[in-house]
mmCIF file as Biopython writes it, N, C-alpha, C and O atoms, coordinates in Angstrom:
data_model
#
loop_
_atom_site.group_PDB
_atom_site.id
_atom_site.type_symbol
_atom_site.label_atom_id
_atom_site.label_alt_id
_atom_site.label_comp_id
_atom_site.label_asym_id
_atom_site.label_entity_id
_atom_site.label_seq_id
_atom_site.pdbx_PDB_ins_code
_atom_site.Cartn_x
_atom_site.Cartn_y
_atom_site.Cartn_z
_atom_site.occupancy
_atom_site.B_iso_or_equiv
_atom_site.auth_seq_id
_atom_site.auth_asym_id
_atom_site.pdbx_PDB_model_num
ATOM 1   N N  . UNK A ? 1  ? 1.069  -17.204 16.333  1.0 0.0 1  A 1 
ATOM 2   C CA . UNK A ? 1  ? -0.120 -16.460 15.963  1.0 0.0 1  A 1 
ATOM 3   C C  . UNK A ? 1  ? -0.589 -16.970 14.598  1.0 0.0 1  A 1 
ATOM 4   O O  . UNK A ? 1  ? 0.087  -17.277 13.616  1.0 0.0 1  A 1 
ATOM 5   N N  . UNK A ? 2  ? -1.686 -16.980 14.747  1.0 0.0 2  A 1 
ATOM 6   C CA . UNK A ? 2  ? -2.417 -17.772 13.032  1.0 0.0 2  A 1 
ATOM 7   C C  . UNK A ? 2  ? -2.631 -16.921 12.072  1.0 0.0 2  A 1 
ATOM 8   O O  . UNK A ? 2  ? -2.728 -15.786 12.540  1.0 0.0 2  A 1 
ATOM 9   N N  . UNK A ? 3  ? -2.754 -16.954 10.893  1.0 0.0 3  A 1 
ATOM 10  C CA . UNK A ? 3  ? -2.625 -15.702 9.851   1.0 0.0 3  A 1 
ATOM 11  C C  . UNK A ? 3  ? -3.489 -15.145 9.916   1.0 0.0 3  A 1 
ATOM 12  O O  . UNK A ? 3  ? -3.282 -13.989 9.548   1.0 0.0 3  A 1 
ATOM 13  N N  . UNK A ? 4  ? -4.910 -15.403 10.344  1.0 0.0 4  A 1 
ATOM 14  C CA . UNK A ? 4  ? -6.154 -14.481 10.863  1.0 0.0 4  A 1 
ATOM 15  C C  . UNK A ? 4  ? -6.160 -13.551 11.843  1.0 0.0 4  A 1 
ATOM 16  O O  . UNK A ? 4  ? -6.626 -12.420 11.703  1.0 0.0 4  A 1 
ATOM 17  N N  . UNK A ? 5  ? -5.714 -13.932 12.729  1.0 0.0 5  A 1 
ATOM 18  C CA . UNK A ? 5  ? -5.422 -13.026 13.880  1.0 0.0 5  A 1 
ATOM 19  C C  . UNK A ? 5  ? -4.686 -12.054 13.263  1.0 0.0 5  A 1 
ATOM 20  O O  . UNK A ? 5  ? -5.220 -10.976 13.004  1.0 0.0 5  A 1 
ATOM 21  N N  . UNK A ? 6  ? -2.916 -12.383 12.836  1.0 0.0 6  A 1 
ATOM 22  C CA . UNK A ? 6  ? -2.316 -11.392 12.571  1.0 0.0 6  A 1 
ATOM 23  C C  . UNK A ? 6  ? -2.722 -10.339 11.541  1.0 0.0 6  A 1 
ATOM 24  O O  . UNK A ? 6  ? -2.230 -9.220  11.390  1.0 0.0 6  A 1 
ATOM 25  N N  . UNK A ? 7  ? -3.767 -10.946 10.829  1.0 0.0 7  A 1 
ATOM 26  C CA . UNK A ? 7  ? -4.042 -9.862  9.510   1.0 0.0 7  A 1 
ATOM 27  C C  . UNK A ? 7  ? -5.391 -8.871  10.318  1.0 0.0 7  A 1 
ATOM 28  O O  . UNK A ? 7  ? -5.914 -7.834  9.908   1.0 0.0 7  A 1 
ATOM 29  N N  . UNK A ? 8  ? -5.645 -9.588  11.470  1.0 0.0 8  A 1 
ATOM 30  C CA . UNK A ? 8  ? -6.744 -8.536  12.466  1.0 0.0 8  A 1 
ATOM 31  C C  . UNK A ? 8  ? -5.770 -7.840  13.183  1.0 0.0 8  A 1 
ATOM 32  O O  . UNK A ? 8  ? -5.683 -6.625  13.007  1.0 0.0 8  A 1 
ATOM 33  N N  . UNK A ? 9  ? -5.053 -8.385  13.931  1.0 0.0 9  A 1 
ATOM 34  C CA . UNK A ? 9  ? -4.263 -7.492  14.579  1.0 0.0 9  A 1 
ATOM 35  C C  . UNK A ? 9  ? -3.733 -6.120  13.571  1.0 0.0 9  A 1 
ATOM 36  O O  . UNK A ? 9  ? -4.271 -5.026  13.738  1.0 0.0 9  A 1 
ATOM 37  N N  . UNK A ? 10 ? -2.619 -6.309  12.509  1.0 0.0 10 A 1 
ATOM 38  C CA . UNK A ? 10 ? -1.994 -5.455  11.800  1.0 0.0 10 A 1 
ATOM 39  C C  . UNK A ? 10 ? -3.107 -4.357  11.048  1.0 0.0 10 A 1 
ATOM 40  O O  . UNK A ? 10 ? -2.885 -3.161  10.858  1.0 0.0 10 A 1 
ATOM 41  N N  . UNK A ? 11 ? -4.395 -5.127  10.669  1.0 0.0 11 A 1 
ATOM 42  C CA . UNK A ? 11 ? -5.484 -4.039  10.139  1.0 0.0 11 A 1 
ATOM 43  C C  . UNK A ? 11 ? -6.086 -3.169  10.764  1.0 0.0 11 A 1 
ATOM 44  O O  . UNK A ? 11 ? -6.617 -2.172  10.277  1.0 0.0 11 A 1 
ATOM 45  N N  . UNK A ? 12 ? -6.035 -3.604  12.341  1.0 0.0 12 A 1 
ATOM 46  C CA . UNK A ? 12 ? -6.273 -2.268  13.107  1.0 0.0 12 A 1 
ATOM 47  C C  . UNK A ? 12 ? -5.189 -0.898  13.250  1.0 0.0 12 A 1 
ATOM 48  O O  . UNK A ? 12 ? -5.495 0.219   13.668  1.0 0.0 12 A 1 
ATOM 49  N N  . UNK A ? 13 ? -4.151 -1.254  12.880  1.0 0.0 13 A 1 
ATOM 50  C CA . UNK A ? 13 ? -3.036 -0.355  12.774  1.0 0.0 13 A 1 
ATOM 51  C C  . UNK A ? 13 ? -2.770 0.587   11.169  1.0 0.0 13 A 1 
ATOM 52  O O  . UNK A ? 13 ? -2.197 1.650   10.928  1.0 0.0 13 A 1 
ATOM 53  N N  . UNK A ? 14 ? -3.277 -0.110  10.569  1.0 0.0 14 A 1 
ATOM 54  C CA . UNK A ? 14 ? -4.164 0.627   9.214   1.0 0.0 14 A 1 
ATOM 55  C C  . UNK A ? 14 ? -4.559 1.801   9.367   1.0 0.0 14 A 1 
ATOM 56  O O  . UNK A ? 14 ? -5.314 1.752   10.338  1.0 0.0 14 A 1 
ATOM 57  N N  . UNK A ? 15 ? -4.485 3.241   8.849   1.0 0.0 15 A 1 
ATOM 58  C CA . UNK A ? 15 ? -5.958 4.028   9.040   1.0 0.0 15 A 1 
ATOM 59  C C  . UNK A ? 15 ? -6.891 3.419   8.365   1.0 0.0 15 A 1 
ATOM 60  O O  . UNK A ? 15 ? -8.060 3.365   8.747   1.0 0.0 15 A 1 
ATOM 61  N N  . UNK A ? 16 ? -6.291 2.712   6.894   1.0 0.0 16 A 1 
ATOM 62  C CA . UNK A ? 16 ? -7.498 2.484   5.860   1.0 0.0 16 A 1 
ATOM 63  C C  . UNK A ? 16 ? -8.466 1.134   6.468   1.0 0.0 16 A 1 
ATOM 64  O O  . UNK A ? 16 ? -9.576 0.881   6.000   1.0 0.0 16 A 1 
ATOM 65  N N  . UNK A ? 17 ? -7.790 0.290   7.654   1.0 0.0 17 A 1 
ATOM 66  C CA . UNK A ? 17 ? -8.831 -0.624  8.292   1.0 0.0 17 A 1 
ATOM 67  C C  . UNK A ? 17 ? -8.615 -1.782  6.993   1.0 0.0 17 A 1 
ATOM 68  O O  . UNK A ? 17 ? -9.624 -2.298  6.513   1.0 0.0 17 A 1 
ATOM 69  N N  . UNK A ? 18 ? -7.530 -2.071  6.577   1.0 0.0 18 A 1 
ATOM 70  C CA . UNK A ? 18 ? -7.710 -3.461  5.856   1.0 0.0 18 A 1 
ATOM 71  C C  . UNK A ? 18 ? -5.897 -3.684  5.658   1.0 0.0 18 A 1 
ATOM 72  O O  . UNK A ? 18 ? -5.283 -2.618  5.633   1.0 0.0 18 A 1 
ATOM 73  N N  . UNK A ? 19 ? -4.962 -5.088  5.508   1.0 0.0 19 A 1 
ATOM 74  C CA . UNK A ? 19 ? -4.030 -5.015  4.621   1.0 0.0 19 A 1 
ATOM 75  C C  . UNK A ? 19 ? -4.440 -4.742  3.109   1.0 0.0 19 A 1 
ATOM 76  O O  . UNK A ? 19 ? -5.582 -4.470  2.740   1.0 0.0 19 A 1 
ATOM 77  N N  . UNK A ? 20 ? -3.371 -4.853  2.334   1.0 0.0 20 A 1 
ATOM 78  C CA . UNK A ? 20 ? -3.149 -4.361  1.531   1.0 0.0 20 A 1 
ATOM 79  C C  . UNK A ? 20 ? -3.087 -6.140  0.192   1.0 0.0 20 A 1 
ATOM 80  O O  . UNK A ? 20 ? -2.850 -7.303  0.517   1.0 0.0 20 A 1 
ATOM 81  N N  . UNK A ? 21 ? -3.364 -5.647  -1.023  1.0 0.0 21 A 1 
ATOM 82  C CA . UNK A ? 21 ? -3.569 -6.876  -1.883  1.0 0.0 21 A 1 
ATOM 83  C C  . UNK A ? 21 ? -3.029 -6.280  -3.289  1.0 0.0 21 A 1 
ATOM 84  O O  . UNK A ? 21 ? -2.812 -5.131  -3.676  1.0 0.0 21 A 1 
ATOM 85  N N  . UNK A ? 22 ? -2.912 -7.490  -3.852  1.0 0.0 22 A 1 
ATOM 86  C CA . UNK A ? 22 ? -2.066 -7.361  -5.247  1.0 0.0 22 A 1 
ATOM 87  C C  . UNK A ? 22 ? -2.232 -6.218  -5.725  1.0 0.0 22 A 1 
ATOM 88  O O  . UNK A ? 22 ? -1.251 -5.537  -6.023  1.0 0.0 22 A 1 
ATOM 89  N N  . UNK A ? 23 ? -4.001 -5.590  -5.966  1.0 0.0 23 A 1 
ATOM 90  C CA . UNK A ? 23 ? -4.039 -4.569  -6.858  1.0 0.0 23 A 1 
ATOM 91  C C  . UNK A ? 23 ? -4.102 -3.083  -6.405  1.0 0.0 23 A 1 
ATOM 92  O O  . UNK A ? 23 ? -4.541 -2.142  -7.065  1.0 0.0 23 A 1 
ATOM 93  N N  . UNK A ? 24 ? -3.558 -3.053  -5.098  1.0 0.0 24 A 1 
ATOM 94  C CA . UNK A ? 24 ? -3.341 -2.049  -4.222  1.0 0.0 24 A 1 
ATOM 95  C C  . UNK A ? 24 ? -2.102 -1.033  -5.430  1.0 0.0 24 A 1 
ATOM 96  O O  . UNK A ? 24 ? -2.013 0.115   -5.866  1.0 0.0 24 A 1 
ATOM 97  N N  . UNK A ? 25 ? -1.402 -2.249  -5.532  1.0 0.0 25 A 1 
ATOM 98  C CA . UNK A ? 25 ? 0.269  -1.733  -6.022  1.0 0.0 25 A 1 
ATOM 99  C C  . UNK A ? 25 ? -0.048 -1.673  -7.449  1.0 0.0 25 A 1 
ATOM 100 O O  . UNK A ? 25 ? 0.169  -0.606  -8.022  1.0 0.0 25 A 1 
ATOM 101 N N  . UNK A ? 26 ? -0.554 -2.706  -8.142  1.0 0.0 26 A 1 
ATOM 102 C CA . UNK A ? 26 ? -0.383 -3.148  -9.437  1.0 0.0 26 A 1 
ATOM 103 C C  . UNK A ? 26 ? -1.029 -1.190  -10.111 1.0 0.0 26 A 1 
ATOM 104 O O  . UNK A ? 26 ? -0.606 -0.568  -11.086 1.0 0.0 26 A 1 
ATOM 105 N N  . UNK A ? 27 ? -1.917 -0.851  -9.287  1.0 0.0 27 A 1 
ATOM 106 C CA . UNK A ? 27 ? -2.769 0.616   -10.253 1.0 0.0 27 A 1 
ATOM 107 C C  . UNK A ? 27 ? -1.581 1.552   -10.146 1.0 0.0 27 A 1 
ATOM 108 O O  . UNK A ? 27 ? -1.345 2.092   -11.227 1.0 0.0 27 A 1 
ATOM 109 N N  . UNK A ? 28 ? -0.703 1.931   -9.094  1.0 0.0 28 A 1 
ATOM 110 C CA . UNK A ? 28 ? 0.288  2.787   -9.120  1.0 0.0 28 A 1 
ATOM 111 C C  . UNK A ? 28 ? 1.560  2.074   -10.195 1.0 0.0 28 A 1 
ATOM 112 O O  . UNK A ? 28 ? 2.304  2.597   -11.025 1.0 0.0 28 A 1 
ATOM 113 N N  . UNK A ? 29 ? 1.423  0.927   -9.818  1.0 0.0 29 A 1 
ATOM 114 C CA . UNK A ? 29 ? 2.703  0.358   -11.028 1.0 0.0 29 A 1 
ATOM 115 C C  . UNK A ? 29 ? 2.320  0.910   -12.568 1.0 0.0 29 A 1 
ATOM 116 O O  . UNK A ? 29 ? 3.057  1.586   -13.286 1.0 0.0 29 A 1 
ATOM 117 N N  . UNK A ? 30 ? 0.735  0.354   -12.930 1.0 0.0 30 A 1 
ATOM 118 C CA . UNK A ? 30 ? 0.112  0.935   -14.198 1.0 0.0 30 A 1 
ATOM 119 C C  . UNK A ? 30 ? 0.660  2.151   -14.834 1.0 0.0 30 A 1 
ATOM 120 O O  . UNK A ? 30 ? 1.133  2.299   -15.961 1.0 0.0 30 A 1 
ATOM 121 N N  . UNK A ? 31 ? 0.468  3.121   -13.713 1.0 0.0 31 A 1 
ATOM 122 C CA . UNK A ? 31 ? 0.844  4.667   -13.612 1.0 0.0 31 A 1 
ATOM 123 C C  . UNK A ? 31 ? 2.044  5.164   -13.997 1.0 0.0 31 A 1 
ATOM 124 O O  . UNK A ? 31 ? 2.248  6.153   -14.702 1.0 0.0 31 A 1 
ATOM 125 N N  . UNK A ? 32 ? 3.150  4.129   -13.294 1.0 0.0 32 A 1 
ATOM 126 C CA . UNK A ? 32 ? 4.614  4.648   -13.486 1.0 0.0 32 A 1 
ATOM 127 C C  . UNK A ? 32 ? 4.853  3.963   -15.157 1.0 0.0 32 A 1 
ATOM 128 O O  . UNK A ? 32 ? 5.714  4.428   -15.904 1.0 0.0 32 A 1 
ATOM 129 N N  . UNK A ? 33 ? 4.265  3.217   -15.419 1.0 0.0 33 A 1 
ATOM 130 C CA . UNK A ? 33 ? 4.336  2.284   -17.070 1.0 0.0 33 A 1 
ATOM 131 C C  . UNK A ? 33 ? 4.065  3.030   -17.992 1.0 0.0 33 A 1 
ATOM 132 O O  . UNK A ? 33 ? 4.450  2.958   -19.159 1.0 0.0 33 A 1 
ATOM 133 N N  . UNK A ? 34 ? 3.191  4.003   -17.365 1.0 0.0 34 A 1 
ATOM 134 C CA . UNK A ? 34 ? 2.192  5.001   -18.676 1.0 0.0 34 A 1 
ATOM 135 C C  . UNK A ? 34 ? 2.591  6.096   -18.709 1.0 0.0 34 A 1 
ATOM 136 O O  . UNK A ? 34 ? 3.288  6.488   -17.774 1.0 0.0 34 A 1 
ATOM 137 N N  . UNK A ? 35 ? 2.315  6.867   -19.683 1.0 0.0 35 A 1 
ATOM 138 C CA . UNK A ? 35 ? 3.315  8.000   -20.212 1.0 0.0 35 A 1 
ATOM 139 C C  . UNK A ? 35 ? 2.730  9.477   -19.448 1.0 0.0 35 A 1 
ATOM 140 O O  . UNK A ? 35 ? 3.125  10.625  -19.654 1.0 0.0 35 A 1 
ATOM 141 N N  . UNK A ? 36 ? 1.463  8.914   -18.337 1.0 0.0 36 A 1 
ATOM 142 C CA . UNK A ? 36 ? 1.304  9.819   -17.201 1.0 0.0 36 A 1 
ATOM 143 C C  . UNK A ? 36 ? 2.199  10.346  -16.640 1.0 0.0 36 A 1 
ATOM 144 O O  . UNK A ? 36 ? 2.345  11.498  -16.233 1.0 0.0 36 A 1 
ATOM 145 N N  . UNK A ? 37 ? 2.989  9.244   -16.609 1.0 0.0 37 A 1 
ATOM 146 C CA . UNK A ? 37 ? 3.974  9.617   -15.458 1.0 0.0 37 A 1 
ATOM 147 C C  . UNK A ? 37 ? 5.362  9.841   -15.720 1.0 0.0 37 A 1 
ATOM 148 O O  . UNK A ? 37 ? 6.316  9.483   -15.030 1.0 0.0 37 A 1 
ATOM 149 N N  . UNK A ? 38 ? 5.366  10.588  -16.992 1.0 0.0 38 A 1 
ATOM 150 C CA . UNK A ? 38 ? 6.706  11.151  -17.968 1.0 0.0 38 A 1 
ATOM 151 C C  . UNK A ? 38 ? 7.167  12.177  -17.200 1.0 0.0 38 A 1 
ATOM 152 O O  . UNK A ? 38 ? 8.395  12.243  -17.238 1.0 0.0 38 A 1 
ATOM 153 N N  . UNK A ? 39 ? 6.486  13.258  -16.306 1.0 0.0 39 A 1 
ATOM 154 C CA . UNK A ? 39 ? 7.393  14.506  -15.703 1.0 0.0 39 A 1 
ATOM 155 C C  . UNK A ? 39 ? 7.693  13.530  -14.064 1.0 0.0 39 A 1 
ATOM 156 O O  . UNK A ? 39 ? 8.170  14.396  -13.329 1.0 0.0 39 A 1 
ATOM 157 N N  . UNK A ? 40 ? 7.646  12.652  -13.523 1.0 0.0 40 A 1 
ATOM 158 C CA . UNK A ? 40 ? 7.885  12.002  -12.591 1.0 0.0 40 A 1 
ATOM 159 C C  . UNK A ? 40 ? 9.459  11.810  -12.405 1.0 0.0 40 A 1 
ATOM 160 O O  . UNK A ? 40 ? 10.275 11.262  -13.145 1.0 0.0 40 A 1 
ATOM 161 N N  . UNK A ? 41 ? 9.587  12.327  -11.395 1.0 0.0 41 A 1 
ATOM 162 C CA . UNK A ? 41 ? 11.184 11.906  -11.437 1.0 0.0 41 A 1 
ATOM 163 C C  . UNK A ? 41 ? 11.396 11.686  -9.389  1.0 0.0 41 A 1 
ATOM 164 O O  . UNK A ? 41 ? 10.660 11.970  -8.444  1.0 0.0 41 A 1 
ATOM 165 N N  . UNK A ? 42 ? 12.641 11.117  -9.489  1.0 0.0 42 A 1 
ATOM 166 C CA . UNK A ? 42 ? 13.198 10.925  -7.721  1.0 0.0 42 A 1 
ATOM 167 C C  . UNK A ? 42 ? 11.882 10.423  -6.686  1.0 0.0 42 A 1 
ATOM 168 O O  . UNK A ? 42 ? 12.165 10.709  -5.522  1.0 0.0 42 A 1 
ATOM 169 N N  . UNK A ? 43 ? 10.826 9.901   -6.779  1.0 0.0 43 A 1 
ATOM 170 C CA . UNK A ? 43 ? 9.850  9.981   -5.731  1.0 0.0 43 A 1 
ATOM 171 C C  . UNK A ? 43 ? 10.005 8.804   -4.893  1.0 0.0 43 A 1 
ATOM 172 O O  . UNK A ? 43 ? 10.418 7.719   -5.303  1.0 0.0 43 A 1 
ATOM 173 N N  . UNK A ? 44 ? 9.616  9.096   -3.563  1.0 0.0 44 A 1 
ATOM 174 C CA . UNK A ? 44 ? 9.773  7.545   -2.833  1.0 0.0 44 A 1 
ATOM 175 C C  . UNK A ? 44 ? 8.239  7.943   -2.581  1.0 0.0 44 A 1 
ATOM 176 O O  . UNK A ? 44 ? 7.837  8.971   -2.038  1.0 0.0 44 A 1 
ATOM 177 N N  . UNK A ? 45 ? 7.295  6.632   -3.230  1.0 0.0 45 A 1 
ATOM 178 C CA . UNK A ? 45 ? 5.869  6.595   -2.829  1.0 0.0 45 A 1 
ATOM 179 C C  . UNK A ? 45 ? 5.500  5.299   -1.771  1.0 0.0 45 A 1 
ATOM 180 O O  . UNK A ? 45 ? 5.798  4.177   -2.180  1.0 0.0 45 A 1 
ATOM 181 N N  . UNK A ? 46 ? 4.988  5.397   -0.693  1.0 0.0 46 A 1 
ATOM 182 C CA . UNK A ? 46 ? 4.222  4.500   0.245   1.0 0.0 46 A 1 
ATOM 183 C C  . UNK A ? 46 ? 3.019  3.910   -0.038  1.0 0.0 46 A 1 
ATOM 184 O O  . UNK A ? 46 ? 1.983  4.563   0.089   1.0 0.0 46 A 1 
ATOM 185 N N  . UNK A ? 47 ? 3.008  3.011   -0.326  1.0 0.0 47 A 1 
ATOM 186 C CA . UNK A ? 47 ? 1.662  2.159   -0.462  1.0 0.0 47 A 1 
ATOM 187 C C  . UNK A ? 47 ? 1.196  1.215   0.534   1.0 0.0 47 A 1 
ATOM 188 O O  . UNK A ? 47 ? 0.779  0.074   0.340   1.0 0.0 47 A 1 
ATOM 189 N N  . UNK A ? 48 ? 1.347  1.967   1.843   1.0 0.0 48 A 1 
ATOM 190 C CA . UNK A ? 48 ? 1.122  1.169   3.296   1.0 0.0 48 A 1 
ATOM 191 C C  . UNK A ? 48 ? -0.164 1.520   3.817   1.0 0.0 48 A 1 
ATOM 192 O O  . UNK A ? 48 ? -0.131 1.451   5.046   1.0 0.0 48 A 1 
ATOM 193 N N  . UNK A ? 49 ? -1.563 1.956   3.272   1.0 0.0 49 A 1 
ATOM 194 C CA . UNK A ? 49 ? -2.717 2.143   3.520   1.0 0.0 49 A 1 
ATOM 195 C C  . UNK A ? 49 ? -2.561 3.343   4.752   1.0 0.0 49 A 1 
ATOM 196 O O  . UNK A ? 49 ? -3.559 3.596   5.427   1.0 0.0 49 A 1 
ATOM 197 N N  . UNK A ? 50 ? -1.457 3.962   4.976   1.0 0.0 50 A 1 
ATOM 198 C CA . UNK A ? 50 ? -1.670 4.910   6.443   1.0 0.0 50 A 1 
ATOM 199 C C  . UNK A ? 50 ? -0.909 3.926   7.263   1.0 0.0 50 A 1 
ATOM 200 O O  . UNK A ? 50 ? -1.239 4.239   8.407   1.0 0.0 50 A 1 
ATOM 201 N N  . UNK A ? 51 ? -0.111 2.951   7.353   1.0 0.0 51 A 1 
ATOM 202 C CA . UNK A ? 51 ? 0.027  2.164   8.573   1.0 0.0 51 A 1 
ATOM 203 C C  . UNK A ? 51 ? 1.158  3.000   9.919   1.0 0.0 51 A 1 
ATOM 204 O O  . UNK A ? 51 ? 2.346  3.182   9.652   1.0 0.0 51 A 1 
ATOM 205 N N  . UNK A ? 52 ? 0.784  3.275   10.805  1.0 0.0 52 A 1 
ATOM 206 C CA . UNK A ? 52 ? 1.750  3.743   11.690  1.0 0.0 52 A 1 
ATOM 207 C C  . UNK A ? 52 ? 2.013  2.300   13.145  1.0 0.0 52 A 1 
ATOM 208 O O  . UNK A ? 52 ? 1.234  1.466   13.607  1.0 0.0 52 A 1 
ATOM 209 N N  . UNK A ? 53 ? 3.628  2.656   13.468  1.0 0.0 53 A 1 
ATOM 210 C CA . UNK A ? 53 ? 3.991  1.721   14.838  1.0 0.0 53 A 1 
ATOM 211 C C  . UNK A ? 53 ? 4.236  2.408   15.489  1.0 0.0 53 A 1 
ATOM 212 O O  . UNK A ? 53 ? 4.507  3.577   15.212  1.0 0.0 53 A 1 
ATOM 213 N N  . UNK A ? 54 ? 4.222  1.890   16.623  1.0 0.0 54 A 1 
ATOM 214 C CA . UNK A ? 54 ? 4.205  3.046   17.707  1.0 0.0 54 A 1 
ATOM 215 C C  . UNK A ? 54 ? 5.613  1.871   18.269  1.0 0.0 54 A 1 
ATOM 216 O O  . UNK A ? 54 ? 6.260  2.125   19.285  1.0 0.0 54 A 1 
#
């Protein structure tokens, strides 16, 4: 399968309708760096746009 296809195929499985790119992650990384996120503790966060497999 060619990387076009697969990035059509997998984006329909998206809710958000796209993969995902560097600065998807990099704004939540920002977040955990900054002193926002001082009462933050134990979290497991998903940054998979909604993706479900069936």
């Amino acid at each position: 399968m060619l990387l076009g296809a697969a990035i059509e195929k997998y984006s329909e499985l998206i809710h958000l309708g796209r993969v995902s790119v560097p600065e998807d992650v990099a704004g939540f990384v920002s977040y955990l760096a900054s002193r926002d996120s001082d009462y933050m503790t134990g979290q497991s966060v998903m940054i998979d746009g909604g993706i479900q497999f069936s």
